[in-house]
C-alpha positions as CSV (number, residue, x, y, z in Angstrom):
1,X,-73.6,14.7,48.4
2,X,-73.7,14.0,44.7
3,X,-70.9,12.8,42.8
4,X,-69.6,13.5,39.1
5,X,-72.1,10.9,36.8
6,X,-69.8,8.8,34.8
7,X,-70.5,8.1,31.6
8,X,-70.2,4.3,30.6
9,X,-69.0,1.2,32.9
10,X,-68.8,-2.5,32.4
11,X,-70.5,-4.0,35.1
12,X,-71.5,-7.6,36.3
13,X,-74.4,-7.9,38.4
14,X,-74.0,-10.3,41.2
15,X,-77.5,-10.4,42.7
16,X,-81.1,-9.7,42.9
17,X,-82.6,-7.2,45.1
18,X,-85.8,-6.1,46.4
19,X,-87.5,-3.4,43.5
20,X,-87.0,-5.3,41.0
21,X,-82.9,-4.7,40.8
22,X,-79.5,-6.1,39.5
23,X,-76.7,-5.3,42.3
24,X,-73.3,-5.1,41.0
25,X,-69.9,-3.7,42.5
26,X,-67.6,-0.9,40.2
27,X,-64.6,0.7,42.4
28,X,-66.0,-1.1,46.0
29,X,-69.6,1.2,45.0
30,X,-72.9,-0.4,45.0
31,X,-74.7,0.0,41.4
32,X,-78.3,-0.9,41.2
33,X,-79.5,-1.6,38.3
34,X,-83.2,-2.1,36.9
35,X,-84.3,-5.3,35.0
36,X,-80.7,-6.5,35.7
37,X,-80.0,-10.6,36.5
38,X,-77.2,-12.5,38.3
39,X,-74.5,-12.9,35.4
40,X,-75.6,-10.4,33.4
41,X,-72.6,-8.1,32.0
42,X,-73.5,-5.2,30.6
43,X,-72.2,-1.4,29.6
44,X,-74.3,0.8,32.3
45,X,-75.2,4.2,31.8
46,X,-75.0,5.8,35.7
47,X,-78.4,8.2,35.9
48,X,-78.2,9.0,39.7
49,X,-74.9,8.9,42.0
50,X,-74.4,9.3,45.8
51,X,-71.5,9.0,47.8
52,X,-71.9,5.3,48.4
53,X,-74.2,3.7,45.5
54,X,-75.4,4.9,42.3
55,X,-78.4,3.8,40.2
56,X,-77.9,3.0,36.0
57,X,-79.5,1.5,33.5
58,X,-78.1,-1.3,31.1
59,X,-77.1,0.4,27.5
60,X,-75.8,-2.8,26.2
61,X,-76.1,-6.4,27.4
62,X,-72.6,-7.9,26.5
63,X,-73.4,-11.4,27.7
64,X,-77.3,-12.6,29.3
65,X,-77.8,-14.4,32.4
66,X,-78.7,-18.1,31.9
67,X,-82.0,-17.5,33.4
68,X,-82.5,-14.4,31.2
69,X,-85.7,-14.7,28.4
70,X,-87.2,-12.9,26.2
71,X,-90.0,-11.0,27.2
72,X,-93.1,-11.5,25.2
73,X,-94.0,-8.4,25.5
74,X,-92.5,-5.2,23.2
75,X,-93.3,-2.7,26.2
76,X,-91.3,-4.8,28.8
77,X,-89.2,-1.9,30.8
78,X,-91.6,1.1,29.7
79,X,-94.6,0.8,30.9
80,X,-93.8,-0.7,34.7
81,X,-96.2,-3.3,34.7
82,X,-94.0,-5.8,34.5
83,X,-91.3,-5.9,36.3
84,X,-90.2,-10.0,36.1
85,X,-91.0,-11.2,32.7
86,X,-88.0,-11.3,31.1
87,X,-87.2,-14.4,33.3
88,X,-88.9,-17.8,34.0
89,X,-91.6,-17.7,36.4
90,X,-90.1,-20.4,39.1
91,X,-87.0,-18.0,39.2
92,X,-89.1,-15.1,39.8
93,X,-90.9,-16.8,42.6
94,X,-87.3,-17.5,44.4
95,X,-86.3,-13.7,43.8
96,X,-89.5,-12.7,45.6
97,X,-89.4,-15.6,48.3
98,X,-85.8,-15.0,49.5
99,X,-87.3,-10.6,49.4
100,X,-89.9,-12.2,51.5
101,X,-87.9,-14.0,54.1
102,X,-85.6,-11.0,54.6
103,X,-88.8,-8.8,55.5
């Protein structure tokens, strides 16, 4: 069942997930967000909702994760090929390392 989109929300990611995701908490619902880091808050556009999760993307970042960088590249999060460069490489390889333990 599909629920009324909202429009904007404030949202802090807490964790990582497997696809590349940002997992934060609004209302006690899970929001999974793309190209998102731990302790990023950001103003998140919802794009898909269900009864218990949605999926948005960030519309503003309001304040970076400490282990957030610039990615070097200007098609970072439109092209899909590359999904972690917008953080340090050693982080990156714990992201996928805890994905791989859990699996």
């Amino acid at each position: 069942m599909l629920v009324k989109i909202m429009p904007k929300i404030e949202l802090k990611i807490e964790k990582s997930v497997y696809g590349n995701y940002g997992l934060g908490f609004f209302e006690g619902k899970a929001i999974f967000v793309p190209f998102a880091m731990p302790g990023d808050i950001a103003f998140i556009e919802i794009y898909k909702a269900k009864k218990d999760h949605s999926f948005g993307n960030i519309v503003e970042l309001l304040e970076s994760s400490t282990n957030r960088i610039t990615p070097q590249c200007p098609n970072f999060g439109k092209c899909g090929g590359c999904d972690y460069i917008h953080i340090p490489y050693h982080i990156e390889l714990e992201i996928k390392k805890k994905f791989s333990l859990n699996h």
